[in-house]
N, C-alpha and C positions, 0 to 999 in steps of 0.2 A: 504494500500500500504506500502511494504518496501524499498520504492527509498535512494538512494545513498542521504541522504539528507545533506545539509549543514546548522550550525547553525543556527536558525532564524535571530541575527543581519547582517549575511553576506546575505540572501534571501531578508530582508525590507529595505527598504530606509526613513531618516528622520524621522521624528515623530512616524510612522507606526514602525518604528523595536524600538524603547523604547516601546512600546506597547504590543510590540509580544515575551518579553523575558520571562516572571514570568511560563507562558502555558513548557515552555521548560527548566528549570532553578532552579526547586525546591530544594533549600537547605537542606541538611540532615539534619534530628535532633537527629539522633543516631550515634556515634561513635563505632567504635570497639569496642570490650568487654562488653558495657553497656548493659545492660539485655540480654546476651547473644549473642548480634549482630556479625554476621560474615563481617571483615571487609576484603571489596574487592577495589584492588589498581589497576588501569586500564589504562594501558600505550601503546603506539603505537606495542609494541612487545611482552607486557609481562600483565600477569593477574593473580597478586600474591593475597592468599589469607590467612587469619591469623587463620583459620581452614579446617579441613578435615572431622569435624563429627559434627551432629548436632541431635537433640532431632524430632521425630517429633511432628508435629503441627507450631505453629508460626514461622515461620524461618525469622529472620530480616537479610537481608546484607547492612549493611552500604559503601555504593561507592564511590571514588571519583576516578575521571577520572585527572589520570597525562600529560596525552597523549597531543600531538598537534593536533590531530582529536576529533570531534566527537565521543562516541563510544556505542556501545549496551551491557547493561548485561543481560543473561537467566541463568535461570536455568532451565538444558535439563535431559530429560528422557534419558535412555539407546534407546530409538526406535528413536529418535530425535524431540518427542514430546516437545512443549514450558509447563511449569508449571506458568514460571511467567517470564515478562521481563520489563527492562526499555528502550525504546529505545530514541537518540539525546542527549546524555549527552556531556554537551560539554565541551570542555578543563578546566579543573579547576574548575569543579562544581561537587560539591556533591550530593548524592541525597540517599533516605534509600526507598529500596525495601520488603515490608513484604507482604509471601507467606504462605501459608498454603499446607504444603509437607508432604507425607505420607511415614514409610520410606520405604528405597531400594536405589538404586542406581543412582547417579544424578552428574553431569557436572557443574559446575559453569564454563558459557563459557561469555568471552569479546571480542568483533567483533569492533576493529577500523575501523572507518570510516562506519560500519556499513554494508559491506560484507562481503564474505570467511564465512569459518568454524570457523575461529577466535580461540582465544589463551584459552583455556582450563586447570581447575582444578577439580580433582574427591574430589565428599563431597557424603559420607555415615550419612544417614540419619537412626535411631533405635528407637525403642518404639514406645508407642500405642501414645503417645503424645495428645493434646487437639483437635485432629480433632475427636478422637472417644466420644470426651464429648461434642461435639458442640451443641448450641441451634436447639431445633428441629426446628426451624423459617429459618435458614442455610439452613438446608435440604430442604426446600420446595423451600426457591429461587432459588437452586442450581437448581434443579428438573425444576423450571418454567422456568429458561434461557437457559438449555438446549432446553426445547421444543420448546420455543421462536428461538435457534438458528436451530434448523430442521425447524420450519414452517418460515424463512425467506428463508431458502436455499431451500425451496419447491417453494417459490411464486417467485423465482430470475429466474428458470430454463423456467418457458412457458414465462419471457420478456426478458428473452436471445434469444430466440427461435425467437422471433419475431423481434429482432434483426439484426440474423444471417439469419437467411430466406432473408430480405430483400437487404440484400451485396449478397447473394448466388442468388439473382434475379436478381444481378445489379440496383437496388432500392435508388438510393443514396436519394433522399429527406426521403423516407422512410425508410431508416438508420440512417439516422441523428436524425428524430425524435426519434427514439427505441434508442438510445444510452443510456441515461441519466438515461430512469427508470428501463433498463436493469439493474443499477449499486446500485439500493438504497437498495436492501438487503444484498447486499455484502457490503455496506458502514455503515450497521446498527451494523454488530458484526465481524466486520473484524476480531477482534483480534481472536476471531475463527480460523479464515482462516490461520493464521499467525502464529498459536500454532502449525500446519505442519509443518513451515518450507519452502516447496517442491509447494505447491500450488500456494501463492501471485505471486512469483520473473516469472512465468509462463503467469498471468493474469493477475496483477496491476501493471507490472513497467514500470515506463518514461525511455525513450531514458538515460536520465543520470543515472539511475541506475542501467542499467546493468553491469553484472561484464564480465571479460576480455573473450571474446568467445562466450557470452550468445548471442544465438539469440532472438530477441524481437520479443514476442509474444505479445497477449491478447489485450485487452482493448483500451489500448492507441496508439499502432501500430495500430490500427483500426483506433481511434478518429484523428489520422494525416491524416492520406488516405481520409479519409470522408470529414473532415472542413477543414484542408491543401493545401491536393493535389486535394481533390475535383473528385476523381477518384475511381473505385473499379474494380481490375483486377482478374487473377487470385489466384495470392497472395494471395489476402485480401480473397478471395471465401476460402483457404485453409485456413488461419487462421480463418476464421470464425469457419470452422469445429473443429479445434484444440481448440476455446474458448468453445465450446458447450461441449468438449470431458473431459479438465480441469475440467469444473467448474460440470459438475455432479460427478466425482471424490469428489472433494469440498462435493458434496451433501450427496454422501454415508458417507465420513467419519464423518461430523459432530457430531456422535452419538457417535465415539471415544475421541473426544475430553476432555482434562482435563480441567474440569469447576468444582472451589472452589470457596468459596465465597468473597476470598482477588484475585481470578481471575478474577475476576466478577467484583470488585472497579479499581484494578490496570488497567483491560480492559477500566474501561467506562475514566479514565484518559488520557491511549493512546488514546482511538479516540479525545479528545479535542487537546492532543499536533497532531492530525493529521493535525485538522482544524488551530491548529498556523502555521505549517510549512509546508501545503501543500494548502490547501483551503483560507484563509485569504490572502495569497500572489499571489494568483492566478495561481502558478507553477501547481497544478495537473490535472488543464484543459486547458492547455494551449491553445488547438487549438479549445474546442467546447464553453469553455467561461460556460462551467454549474458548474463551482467551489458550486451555490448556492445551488444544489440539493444535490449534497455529502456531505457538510456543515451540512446543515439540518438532513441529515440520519445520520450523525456521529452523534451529538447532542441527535437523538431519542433515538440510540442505547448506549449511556449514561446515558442517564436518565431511559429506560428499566430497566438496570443494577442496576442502584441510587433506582429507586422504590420499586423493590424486596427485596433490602438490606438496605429500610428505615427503617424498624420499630426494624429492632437492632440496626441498627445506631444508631435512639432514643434515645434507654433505656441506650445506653454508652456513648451518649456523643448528647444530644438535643441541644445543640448552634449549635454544625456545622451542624446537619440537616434543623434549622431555616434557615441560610445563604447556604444552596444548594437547598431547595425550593426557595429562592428570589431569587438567581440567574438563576437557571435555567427557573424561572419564565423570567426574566428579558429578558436571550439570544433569549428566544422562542419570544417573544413580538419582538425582532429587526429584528429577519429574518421574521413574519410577514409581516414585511413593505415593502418584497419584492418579494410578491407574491400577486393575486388579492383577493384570501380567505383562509383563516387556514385548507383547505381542498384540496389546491393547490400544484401538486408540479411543476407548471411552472413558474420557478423564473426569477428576471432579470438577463441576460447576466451580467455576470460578468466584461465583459470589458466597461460595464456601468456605474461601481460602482467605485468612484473617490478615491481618497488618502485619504481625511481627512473621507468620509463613511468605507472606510476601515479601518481605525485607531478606528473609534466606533466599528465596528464589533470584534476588535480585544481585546478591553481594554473589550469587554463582554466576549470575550472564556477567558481573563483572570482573570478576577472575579470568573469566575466559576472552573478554572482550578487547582487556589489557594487551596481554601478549599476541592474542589474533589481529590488531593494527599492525603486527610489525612481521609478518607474514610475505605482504606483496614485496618487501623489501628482501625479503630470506632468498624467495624464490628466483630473484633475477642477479642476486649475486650482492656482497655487503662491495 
């Protein structure tokens, strides 16, 4: 999902939001100029940058965000394709983004607040640079999370189906249940989804994240009518059609998608900062309370990415693969305990789950969240 989000301290309360910062918060460790880094200034109006041309292969942008909002940086293709992005950078935080960019012609775009087209600068990108000398081990992961992201978006489309069938029958118990596992391949490689652009803001967003005029579609406009309103009218029968219509859209183009292997770490990152600011607070299920199902599928769909891109990780840097097995050991072990078998994905209700349980769920996506920033760095070499 790309909701209109707000920092995590203004989403947690008490003890939970000291908890819920580090997942959203990561300090930069590169400044402008330093090995080449492109540094990017990111302000409510403006999205200055301290280059126009960069080498390809490793592209670092060092960020920090001046702004009073929130804000997102990409770097976009000419077709509005994502290569790489950071999204919830909040006021006064820094953070270092490293991409692996082929050259041609490319957009460094900053979206305060985290909608619109947002404030744009062109950066031409030249040379064979180190993507054509990558380890052949890149190659093959690259290779396996694409197919990984087509056979998720194959197994998403018959439990949409079953889904939409059952609102299009007026079926509401029988909706309610197809909700949840309707959404777990999409919650596995979202940043996939999200590399569009055009697709998510269609089929993932909450009531607060739509921008000025957008009518709300997809998923969640559903999940209010179902466990809300407790109703399924016409409306909901059309937008059902409209989600089934989106999300095979989603299915074909998967296969376009730009998937490198610092896409591939910076993805499995975003989906942990999803679960700080979306699932941990309980915001992105508001109304059916299955926050623990998305949860879990974000987390898989991380460590998916973590696994393919272990064994370089290794050979450059074996400490932080030590500490991203133990933790992801760790997180997996605590959503366990909320499910009857590791085979489960019927979790508990979310509005089940108390303050200080949430506070443990959250100091674990932040364990893991720490050392997985520094991932897309591992894999392309220190």
């Amino acid at each position: 999902m790309r909701p209109l989000r707000r920092p995590v301290l203004a989403v947690l309360s008490g003890a939970l939001a000291l908890g819920g910062l580090t997942a959203c918060t990561e300090k930069s460790d590169a400044k402008a100029g330093e090995d080449g880094a492109i540094g990017v200034t990111a302000a409510d109006t403006t999205c200055d940058t301290t280059a126009k041309t960069a080498k390809a292969g490793k592209v670092t942008l060092a960020i920090a965000n001046k702004g009073k909002r929130a804000t997102e940086v990409e770097i976009v293709m000419p077709d509005g394709r994502i290569v790489s992005e950071k999204e919830n950078i909040g006021p006064g935080v820094s953070y270092t983004l490293t991409a692996e960019v082929k050259a041609g012609s490319y957009e460094i775009a900053c979206r305060p607040g985290m909608v619109g087209h947002g404030v744009r600068q062109k950066l031409t990108v030249s040379g064979k640079g180190s993507a054509a000398e990558r380890d052949p081990r890149l190659d093959a992961a690259v290779s396996a999370y694409r197919d990984y992201a087509q056979d998720q978006a194959d197994q998403t489309l018959p439990k949409v189906m079953v889904f939409t069938d059952a609102i299009r029958a007026g079926e509401l118990d029988a909706a309610k249940k197809a909700y949840a596992p309707s959404r777990i391949g999409w919650e596995r490689t979202e940043p996939v989804a999200e590399s569009f652009g055009d697709i998510d803001p269609k089929t993932d967003t909450r009531a607060d994240g739509l921008e000025k005029g957008q009518k709300w579609t997809g998923w969640h406009r559903l999940e209010k009518a179902l466990f809300e309103d407790g109703k399924i009218g016409a409306e909901e029968k059309t937008l059902a059609t409209r989600l089934d219509k989106d999300l095979k859209d989603w299915q074909r183009r998967v296969g376009r998608a730009v998937i490198t292997p610092t896409s591939m770490a910076n993805g499995a990152k975003d989906l942990l900062d999803e679960v700080a600011t979306g699932k941990v607070t309980g915001e992105e299920e508001r109304y059916s309370h299955t926050d623990l199902v998305d949860f879990k599928a974000n987390v898989e769909g991380a460590e998916k990415a973590y696994t393919l891109l272990r064994a370089v990780a290794k050979t450059n840097d074996p400490d932080l693969v030590a500490r991203l097995d133990t933790r992801f050991a760790a997180l997996d072990k605590q959503l366990d305990a909320y499910r009857p078998s590791p085979d489960s994905y019927e979790f508990t209700s979310y509005d089940k789950v108390g303050e200080a349980r949430r506070k443990k769920l959250s100091d674990g996506v932040n364990a893991l969240a720490e050392p997985l920033s520094k991932l897309a760095a591992a894999v392309v070499g220190k």
